[in-house]
N, C-alpha and C positions, 0 to 999 in steps of 0.2 A: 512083289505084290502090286498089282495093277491099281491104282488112286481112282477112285469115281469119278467122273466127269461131271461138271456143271449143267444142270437142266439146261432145257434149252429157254424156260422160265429164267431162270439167274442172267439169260443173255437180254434177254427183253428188259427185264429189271433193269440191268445195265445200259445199255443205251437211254432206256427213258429216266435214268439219273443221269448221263452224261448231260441230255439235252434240259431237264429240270434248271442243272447245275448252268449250264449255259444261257439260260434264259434267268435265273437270279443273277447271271454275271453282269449281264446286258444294265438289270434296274441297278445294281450298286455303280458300276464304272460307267454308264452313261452320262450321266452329268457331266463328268471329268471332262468328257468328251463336246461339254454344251461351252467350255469357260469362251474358247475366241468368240463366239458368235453372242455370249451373253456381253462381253468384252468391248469389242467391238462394233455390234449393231444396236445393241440395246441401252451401251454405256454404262454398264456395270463394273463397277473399282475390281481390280486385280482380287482384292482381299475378301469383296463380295462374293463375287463370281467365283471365287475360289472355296469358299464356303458353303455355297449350292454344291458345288466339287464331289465335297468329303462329306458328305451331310450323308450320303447315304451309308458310307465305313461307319459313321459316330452310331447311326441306329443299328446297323449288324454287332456292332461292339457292345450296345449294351443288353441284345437279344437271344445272341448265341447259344450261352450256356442256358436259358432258359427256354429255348426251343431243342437244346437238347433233353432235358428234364421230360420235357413234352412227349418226345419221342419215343423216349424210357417207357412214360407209362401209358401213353397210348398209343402208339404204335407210328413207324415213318410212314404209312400209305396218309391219313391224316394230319400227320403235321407238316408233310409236303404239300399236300392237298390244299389245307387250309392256309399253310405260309404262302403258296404262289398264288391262289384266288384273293386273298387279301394284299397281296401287291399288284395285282392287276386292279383291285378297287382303289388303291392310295392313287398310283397314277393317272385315273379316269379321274378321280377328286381331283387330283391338280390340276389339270386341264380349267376349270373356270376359275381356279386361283392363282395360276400361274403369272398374274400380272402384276403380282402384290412379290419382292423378292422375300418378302418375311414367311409368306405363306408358301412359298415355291420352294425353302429350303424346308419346313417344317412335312410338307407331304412328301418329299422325297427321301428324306429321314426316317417317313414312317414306312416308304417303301422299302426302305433297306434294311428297316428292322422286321417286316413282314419275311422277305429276302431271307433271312438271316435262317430260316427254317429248313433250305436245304442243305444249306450248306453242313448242317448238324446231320439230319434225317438222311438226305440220299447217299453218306456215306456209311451208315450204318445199316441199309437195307444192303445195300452191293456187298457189305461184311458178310451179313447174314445168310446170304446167297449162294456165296461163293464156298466150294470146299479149302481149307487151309493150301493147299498146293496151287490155287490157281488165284488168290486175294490178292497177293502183288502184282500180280497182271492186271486183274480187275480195278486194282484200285490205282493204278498208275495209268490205265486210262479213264476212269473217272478224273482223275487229277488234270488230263489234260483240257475237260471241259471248261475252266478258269481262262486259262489263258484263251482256247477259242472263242469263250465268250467274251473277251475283252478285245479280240483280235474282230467279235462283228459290231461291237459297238463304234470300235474306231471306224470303222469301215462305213458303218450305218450310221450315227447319229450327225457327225457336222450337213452330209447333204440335205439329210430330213430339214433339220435347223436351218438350215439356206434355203428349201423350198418350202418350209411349212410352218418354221419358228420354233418354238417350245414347246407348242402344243402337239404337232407332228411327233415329236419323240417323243411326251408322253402317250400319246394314242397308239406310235408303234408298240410303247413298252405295254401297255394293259393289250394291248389282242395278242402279242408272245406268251406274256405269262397266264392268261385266260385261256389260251389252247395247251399248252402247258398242263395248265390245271384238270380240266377235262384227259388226255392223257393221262394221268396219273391217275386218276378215278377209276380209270376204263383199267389200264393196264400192270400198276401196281398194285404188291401185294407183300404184307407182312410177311418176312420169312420165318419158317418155321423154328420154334424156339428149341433148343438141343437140352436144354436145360430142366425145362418142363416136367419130365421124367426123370431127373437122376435128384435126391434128396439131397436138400441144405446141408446135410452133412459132409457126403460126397466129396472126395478130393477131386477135384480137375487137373488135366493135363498142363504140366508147365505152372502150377500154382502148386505149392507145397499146403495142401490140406484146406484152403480157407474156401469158404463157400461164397457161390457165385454173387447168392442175396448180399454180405457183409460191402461193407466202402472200400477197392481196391487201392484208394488213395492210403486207407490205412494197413494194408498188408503186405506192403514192399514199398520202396522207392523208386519201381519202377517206372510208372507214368510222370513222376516227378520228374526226372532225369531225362523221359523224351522229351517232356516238354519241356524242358529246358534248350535240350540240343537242339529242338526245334525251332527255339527261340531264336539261339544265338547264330546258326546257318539262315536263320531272315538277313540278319546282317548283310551278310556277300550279298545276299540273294536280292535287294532291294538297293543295296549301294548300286549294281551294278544298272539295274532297271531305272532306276534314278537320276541317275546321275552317267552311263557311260555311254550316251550323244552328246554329250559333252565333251565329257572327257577325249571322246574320237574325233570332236571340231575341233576345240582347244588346246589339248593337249598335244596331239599328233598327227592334226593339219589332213585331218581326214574332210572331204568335199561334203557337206551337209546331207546332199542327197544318197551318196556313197555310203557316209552312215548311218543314215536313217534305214537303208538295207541291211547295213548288218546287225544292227539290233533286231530287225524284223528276224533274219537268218537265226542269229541266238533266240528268239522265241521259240519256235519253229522246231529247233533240235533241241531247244530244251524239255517241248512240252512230249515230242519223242520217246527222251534217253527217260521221261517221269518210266512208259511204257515198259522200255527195257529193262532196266534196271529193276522195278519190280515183277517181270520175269523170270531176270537171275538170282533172285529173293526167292522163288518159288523152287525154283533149278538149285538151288544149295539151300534151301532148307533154313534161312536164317536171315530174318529183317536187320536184326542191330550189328553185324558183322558188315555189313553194307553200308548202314546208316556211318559209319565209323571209317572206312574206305573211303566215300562221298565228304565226311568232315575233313580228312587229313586233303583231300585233292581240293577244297577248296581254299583250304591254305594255304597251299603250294601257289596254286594260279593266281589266288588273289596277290601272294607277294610278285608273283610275276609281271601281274600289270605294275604293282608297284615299281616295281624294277625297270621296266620299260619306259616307266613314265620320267624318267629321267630323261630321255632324250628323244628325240620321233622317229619312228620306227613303222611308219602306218600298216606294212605287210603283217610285219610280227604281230605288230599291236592287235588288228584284226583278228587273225588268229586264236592269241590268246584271250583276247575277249569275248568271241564265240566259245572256247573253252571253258573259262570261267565261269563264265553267265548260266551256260547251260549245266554245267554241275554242281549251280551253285541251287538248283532246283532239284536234284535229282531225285534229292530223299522225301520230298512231299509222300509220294503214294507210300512210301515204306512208314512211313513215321503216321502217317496216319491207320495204315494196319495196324500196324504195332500196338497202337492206342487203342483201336478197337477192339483188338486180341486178346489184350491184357487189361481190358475194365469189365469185359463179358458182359451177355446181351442187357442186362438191366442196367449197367454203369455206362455203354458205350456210348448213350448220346451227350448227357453229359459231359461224357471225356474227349467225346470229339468237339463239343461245344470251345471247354477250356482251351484245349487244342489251336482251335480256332483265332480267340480271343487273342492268347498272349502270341500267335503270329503274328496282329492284325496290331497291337498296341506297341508290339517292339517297330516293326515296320513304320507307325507314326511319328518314330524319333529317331530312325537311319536318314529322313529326310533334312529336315533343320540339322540333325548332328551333326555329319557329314559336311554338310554344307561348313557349318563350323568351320570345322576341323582343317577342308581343304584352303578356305579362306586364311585358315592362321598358318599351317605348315607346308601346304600345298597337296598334288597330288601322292609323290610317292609316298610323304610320312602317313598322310590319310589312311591310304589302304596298307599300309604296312599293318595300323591299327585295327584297319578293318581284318587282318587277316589273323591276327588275335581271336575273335571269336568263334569261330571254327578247329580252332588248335584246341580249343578252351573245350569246346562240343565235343571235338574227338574224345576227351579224356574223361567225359561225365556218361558215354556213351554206357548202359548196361553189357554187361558179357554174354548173358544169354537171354534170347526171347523169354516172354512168357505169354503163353495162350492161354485162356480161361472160356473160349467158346467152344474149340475142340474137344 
């Protein structure tokens, strides 16, 4: 039986979510990207300047889930719309405040909680869009927009900053996401609801009887259990981002510049294999069988670096660190289907909200943990520990999909 093909609407939808997504990447990791130059030129404490940092994570953190609610019931052409014109407004506000550090973390805060609406909404439009056979593709290239988008803030904000100060990047950030915004008017569009037609009563595909209106959180453990594995594959996935330019100087006597390539490298093919992998989600017919493969290999590779780090190995080390890193991202676009699938069109913003969240909040404590940990038992017991949570993921992983918008 031949599967329907994607409009060629679902394509356009798609790119102007990858690029939405890429331009909320820009307002949250930009600052990150201000600390040497707030640091250094403006004499800003480590602890300051590091504060403007994250100021934009603290306001996506506590946005998320309520820009997905948003999106539930009014639709992602609108809560994309309005989350990216209201972060191109915060940052134009900063601009004549940005000399005050108290007022420079407070509006960029609120641009990352304005932010914080695509990252709910453009995933759930690309859901919408997409027929069941082609979601993992789709959303494993929507996935890759995160890291491009952190790949042009690195690129873009320290020059701004060197030639323009603070205000430079926030002006670059309000004309992106204000063009942004206007695209999204013009060329997004609600997808059509499947549900619409079939009664509350109606059993859904892959849902044993419950109706799409009820709370999916209370019909299974399903969404519980991904976001859990979700949680705990942040782990590798942020030790390794964290922490392994480091680990490549220190540990294994890699040349600074040397690995500062290979972390770019593991970027690169990680935000790839997000692509592939959910293609061969679509090609077998099954996100959690994946998701579940992706946990077990990141346990492996993470004890591998462990293992390595016993002694210097810089070839292997490389290697395995490209491998690790890059699988240790793999399951984003599946895990985020998955969520989608199985909260159906009324719940998915929300669940991608949550989704979101406890990525974003485990990730705030791989950082300090970590650090810990290597401090007190060094590298290999570190990630030996780190390679625990992934063992842990494998085993919470569900047995079968459940869809609820098919």
């Amino acid at each position: 039986m031949t599967m329907p093909a994607p409009s060629r609407q679902a394509w356009v939808i798609l790119v102007v979510g990858v690029l939405a997504q890429m331009a909320a990447t820009v307002a949250i990791t930009g600052p990150a990207f201000l600390i040497p130059y707030l640091h250094t030129e403006l004499g800003y404490s480590l602890t300051r300047a590091g504060t403007v940092g994250v100021a934009p994570s603290f306001g996506l953190i506590l946005t998320l889930i309520a820009w997905g609610a948003f999106a539930d019931r009014f639709g992602e052409r609108l809560a994309m719309t309005l989350g990216l014109g209201l972060t191109a407004l915060a940052s134009a506000a900063a601009v004549p405040l940005s000399a005050s550090p108290a007022w420079l973390i407070v509006t960029v805060a609120l641009a990352g909680a304005a932010a914080a609406s695509v990252n709910s909404a453009s995933g759930r439009v690309v859901i919408g869009w997409f027929p069941r056979h082609r979601r993992g593709l789709a959303m494993g290239i929507r996935q890759m927009s995160q890291p491009l988008g952190t790949s042009v803030a690195a690129l873009a904000v320290p020059p701004l900053a060197a030639a323009g100060g603070i205000t430079a990047y926030l002006w670059f950030t309000a004309a992106v996401t204000a063009v942004l915004t206007i695209v999204t008017v013009v060329l997004v569009r609600n997808p059509p609801r499947a549900e619409a037609a079939r009664p509350p009563s109606a059993p859904e595909h892959g849902d044993p009887g419950t109706a799409s209106a009820m709370n999916p959180y209370r019909s299974d453990g399903f969404l519980w259990r991904i976001h859990t594995v979700s949680a705990l594959l942040v782990v590798p996935q942020f030790a390794f981002s964290t922490y392994g330019l480091i680990w490549l100087i220190a540990n294994q006597g890699v040349p600074a510049a040397v690995a500062g390539g290979i972390v770019a490298a593991a970027q690169i093919i990680g935000a790839l294999g997000r692509l592939i992998i959910g293609a061969a989600s679509d090609a077998l017919g099954s996100r959690v069988a994946l998701i579940r493969l992706v946990a077990v290999a990141a346990c492996v590779l993470t004890l591998a670096v462990a293992l390595i780090s016993l002694t210097p190995l810089p070839l292997v080390a490389a290697l395995v660190f490209v491998l690790a890193s890059s699988v240790s991202v793999a399951d984003n676009g599946l895990a985020f289907a998955s969520v989608a699938e199985a909260a159906g069109p009324r719940w998915s913003g929300k669940a991608l909200g949550a989704q979101n969240t406890g990525q974003f909040a485990v990730s705030a404590l791989v950082g300090p943990g970590l650090g810990a940990l290597i401090t007190a038992f060094g590298y290999p017991w570190a990630f030996v520990i780190v390679a625990a949570a992934p063992l842990i993921g494998a085993a919470l992983v569900p047995k079968h999909d459940v869809d609820r918008i098919t």
